[in-house]
MDAnalysis code that builds the backbone (N, CA, C; Angstrom):
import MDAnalysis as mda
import numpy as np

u = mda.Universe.empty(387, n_residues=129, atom_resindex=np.repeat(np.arange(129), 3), trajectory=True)
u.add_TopologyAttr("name", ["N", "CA", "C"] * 129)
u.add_TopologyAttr("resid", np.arange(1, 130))
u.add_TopologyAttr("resname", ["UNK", "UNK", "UNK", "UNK", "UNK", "UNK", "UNK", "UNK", "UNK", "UNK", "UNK", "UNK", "UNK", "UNK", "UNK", "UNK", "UNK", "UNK", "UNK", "UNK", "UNK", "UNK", "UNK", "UNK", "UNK", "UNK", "UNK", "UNK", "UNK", "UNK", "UNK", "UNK", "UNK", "UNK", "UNK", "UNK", "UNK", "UNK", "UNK", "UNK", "UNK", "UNK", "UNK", "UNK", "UNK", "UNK", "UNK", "UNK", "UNK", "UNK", "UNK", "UNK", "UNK", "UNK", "UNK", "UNK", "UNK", "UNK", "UNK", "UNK", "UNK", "UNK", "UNK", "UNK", "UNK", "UNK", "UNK", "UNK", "UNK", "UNK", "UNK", "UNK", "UNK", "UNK", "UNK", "UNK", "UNK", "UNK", "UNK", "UNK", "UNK", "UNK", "UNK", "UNK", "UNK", "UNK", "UNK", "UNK", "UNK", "UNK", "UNK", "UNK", "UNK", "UNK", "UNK", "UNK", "UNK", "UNK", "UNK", "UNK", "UNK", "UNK", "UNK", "UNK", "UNK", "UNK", "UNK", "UNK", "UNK", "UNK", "UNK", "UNK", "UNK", "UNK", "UNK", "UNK", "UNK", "UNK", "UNK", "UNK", "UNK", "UNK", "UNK", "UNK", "UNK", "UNK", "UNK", "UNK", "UNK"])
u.atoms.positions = np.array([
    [0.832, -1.173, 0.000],
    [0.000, 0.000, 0.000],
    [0.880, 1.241, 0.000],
    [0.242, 1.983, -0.828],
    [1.293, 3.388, -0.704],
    [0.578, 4.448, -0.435],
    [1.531, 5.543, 0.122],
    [0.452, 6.712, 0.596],
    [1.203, 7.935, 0.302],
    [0.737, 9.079, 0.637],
    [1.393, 10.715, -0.035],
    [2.557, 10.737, 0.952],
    [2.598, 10.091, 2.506],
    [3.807, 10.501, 2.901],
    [5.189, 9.508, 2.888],
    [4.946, 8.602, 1.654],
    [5.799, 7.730, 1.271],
    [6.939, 8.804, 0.418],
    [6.737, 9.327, -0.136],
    [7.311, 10.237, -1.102],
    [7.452, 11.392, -0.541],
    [8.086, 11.456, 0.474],
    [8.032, 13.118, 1.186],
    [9.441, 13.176, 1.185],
    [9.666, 14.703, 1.190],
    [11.138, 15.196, 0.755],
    [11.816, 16.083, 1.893],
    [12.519, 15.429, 2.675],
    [13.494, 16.757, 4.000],
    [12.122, 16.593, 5.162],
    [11.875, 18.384, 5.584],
    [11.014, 18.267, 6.540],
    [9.842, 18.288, 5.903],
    [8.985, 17.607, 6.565],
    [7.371, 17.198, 5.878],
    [6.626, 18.360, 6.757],
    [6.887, 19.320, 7.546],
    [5.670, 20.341, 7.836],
    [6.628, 21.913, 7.509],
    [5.613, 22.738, 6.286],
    [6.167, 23.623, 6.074],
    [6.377, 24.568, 7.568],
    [7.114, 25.746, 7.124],
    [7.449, 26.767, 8.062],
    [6.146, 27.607, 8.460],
    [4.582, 27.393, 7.358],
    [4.085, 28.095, 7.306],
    [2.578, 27.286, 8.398],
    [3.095, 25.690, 9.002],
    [2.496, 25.449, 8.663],
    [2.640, 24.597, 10.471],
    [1.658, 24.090, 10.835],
    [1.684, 22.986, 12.342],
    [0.774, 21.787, 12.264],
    [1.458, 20.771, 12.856],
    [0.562, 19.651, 12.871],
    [-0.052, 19.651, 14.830],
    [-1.600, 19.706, 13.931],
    [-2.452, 19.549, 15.656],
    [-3.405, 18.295, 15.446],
    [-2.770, 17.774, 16.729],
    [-3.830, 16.278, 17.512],
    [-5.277, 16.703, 17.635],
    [-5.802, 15.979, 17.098],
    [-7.611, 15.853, 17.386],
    [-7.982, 14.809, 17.720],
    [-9.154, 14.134, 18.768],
    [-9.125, 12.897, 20.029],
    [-10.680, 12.955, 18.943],
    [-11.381, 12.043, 17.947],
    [-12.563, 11.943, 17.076],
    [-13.635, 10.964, 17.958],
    [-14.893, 11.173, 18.263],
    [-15.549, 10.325, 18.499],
    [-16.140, 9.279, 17.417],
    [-16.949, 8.411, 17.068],
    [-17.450, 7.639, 16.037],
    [-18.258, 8.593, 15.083],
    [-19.002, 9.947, 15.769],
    [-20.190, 10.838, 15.135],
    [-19.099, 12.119, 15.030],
    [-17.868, 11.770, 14.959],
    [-16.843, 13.049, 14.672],
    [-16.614, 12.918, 13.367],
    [-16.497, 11.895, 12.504],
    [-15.629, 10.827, 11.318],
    [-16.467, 10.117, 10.695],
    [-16.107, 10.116, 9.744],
    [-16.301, 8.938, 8.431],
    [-16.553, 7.765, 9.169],
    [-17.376, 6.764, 8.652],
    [-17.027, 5.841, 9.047],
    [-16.303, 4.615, 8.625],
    [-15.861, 5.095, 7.622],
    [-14.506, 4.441, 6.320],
    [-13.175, 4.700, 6.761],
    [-13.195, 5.572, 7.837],
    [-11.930, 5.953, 8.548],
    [-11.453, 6.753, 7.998],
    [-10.185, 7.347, 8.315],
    [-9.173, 8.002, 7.718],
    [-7.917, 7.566, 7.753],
    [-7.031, 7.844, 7.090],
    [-5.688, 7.613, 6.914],
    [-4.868, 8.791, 6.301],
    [-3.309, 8.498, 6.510],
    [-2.506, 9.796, 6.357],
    [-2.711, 9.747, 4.646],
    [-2.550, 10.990, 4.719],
    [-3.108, 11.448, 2.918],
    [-4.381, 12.107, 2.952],
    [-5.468, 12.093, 3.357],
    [-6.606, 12.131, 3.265],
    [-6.679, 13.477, 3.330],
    [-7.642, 14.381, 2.263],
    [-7.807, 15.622, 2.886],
    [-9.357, 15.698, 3.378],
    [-9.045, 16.426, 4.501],
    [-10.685, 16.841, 5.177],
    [-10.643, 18.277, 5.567],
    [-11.964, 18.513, 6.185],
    [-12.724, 19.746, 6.222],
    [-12.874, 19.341, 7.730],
    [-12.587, 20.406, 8.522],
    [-12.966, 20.661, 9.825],
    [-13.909, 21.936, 9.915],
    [-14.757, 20.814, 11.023],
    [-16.372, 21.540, 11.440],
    [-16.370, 21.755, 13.045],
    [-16.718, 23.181, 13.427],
    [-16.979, 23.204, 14.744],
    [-17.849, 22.742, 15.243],
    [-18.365, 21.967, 16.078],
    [-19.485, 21.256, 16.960],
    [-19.441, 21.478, 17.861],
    [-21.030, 21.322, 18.365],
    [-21.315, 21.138, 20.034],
    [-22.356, 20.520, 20.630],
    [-22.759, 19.583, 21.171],
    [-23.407, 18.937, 21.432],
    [-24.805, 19.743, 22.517],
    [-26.206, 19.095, 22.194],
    [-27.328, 19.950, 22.539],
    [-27.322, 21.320, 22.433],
    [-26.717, 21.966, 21.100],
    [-26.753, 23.313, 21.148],
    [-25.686, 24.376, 22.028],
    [-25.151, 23.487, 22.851],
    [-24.382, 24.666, 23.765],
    [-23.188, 25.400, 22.887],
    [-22.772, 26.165, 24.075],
    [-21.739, 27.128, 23.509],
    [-20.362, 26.427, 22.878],
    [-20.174, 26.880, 21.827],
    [-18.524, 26.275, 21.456],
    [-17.675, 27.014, 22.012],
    [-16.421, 26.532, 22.441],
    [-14.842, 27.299, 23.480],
    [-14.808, 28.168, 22.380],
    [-14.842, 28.505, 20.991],
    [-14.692, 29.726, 19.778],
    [-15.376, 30.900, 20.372],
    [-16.915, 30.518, 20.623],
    [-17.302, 31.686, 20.731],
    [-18.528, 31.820, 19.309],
    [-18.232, 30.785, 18.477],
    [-18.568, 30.747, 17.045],
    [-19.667, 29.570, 17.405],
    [-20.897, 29.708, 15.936],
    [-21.677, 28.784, 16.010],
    [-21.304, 27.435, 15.491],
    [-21.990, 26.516, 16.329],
    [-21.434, 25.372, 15.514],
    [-21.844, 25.246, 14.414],
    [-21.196, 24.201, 13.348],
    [-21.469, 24.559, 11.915],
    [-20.116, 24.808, 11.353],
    [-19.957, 26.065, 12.521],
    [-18.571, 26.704, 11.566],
    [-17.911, 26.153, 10.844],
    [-17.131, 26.687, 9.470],
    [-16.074, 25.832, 8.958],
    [-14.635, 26.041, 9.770],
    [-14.041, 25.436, 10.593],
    [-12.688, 25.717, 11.098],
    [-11.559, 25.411, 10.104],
    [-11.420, 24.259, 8.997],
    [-10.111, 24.550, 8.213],
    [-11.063, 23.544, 7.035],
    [-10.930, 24.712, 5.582],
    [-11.594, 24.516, 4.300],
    [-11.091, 22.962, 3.684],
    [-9.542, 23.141, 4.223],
    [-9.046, 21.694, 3.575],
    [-8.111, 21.888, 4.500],
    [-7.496, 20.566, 4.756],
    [-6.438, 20.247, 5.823],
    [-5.682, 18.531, 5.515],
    [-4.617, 18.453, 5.496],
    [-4.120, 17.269, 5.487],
    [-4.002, 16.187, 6.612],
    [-4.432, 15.175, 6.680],
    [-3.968, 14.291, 7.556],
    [-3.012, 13.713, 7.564],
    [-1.726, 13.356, 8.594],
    [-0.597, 13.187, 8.050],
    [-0.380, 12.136, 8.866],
    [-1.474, 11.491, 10.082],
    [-1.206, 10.136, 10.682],
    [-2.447, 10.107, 11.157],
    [-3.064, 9.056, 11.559],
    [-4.193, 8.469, 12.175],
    [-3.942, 7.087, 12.726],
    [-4.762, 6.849, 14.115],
    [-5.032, 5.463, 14.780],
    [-5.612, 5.356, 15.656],
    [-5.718, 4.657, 16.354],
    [-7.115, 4.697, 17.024],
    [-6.213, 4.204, 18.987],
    [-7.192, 4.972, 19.341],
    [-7.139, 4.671, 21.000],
    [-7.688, 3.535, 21.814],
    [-8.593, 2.463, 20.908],
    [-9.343, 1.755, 21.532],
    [-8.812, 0.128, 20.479],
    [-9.105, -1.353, 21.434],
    [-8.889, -2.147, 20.796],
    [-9.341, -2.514, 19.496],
    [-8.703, -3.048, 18.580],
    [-9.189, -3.745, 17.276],
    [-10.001, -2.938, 16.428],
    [-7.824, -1.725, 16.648],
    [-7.898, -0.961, 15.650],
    [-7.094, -1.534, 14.428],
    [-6.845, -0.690, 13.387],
    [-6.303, -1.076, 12.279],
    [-5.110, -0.035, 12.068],
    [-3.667, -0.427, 12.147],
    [-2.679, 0.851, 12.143],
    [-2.881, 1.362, 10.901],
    [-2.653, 2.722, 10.804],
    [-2.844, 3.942, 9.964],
    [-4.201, 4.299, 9.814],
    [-5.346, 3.866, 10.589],
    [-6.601, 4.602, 9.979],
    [-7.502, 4.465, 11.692],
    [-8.502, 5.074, 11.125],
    [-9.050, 5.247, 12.686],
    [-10.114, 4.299, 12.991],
    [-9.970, 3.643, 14.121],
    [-10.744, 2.754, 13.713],
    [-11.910, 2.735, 14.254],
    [-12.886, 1.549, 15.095],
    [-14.193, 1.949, 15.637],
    [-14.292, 2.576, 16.843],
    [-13.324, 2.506, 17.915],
    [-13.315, 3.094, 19.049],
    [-12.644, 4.571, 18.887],
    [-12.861, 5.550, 19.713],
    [-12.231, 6.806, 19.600],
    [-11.088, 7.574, 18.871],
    [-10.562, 7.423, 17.789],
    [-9.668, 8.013, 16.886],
    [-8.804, 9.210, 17.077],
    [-7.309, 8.876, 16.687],
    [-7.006, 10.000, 16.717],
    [-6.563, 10.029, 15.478],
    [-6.714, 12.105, 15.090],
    [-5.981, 12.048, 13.638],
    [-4.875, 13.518, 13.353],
    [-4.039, 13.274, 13.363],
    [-3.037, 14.561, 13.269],
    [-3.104, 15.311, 11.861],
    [-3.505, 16.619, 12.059],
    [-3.615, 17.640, 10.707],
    [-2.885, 18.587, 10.421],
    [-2.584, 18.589, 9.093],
    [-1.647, 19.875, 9.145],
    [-1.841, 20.445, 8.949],
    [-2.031, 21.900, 9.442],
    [-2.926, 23.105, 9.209],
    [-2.103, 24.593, 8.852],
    [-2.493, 25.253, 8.470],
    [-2.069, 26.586, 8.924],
    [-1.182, 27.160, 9.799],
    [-0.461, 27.948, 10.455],
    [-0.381, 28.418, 11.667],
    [-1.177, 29.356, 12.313],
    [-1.969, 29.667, 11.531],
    [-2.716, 31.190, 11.673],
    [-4.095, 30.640, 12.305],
    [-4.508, 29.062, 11.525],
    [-5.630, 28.912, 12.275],
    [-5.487, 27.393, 13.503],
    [-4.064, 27.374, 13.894],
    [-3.633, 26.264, 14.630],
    [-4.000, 26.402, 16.042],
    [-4.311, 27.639, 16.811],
    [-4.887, 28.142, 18.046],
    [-6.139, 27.388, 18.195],
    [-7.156, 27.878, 17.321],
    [-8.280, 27.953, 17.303],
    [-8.686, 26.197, 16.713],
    [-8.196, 25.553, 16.687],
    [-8.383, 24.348, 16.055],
    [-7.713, 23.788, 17.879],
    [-6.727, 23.501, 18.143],
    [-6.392, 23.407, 19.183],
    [-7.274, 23.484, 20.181],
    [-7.971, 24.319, 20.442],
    [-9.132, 24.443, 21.319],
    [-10.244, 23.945, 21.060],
    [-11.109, 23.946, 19.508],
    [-12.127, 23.130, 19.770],
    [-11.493, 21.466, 19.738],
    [-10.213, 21.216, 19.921],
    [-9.879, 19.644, 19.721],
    [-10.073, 19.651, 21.008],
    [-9.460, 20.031, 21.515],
    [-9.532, 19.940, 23.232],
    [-10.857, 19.907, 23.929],
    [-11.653, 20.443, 23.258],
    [-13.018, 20.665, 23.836],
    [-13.895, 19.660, 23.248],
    [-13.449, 19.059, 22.196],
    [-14.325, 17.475, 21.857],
    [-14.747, 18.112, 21.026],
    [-14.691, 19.859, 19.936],
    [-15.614, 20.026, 19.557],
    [-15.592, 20.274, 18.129],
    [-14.658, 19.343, 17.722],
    [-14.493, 19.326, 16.236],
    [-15.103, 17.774, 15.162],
    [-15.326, 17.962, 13.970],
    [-16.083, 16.924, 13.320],
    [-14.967, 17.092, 12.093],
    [-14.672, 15.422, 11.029],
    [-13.979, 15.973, 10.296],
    [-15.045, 15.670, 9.096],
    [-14.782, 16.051, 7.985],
    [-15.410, 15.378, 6.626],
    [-14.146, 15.305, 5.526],
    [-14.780, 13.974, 4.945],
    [-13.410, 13.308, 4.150],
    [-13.575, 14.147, 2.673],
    [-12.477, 14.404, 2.137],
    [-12.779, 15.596, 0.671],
    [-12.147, 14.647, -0.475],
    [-12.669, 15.139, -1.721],
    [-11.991, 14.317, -2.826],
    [-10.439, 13.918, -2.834],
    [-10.227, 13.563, -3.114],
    [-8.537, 13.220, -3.289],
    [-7.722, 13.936, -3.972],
    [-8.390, 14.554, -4.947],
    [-7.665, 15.640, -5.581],
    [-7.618, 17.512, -4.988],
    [-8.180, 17.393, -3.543],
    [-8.525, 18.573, -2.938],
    [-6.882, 18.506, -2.750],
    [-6.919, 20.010, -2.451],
    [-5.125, 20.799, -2.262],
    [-5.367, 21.495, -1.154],
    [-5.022, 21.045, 0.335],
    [-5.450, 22.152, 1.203],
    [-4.036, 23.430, 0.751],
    [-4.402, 24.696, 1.888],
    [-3.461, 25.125, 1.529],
    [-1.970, 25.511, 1.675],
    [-1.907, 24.703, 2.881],
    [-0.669, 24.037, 3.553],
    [-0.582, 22.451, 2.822],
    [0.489, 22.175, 2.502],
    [0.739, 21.187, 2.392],
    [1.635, 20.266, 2.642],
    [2.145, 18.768, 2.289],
    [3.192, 17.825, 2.661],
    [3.798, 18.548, 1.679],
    [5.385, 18.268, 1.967],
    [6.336, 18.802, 0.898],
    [6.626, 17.331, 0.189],
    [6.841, 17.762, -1.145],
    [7.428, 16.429, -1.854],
    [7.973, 16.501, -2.418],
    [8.667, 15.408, -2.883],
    [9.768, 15.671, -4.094],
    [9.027, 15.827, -5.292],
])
């Protein structure tokens, strides 16, 4: 099996750019999983309506496209590199500009991802040869 960070060149996170941990519930994710390569869309959430740590409604879009650059799961009879049925984690590489604010709704449980075509370009990216 091959993947986008098979072919990566020097350092794999630009200068412009940070990888942040997100802890996914089952109703956070795909349920096809994810794996490194994958681009997704981060959504702010909150459960029964309450307030999100943003300040912002849920819904929000928090990052248009974003790379995943590792995934696995926290719970037994997972599958290495993808997330599996128990609680997921998936590392993204984002921005720096919007790495604060992603940081906090991860922390707060209050992010959702959605999986994007394969040919999506977030706008940070893996470096490659």
């Amino acid at each position: 099996m091959l993947n986008r960070t098979m072919f990566l060149a020097g350092d794999t996170v630009p200068a412009d750019a940070a990888v942040v941990g997100v802890v996914l519930g089952p109703e956070q994710r795909p349920t096809e999983g994810l794996a490194a390569g994958d681009a997704v869309r981060a959504y702010l959430v909150a459960a029964d309506g309450s307030t999100t740590v943003t300040g912002q409604p849920a819904g929000t879009v928090l990052l248009d496209a974003a790379r995943v650059v590792a995934s696995g799961t926290t719970g037994a009879g997972s599958v290495a590199g993808q997330v599996g049925t128990d609680s997921g984690t998936v590392s993204l590489l984002v921005p720096t500009a919007d790495a604060a604010g992603v940081v906090a709704a991860a922390a707060a449980g209050q992010v959702a991802l959605v999986r994007l075509a394969d040919a999506t370009t977030p706008s940070v990216d893996l470096v490659r040869e």
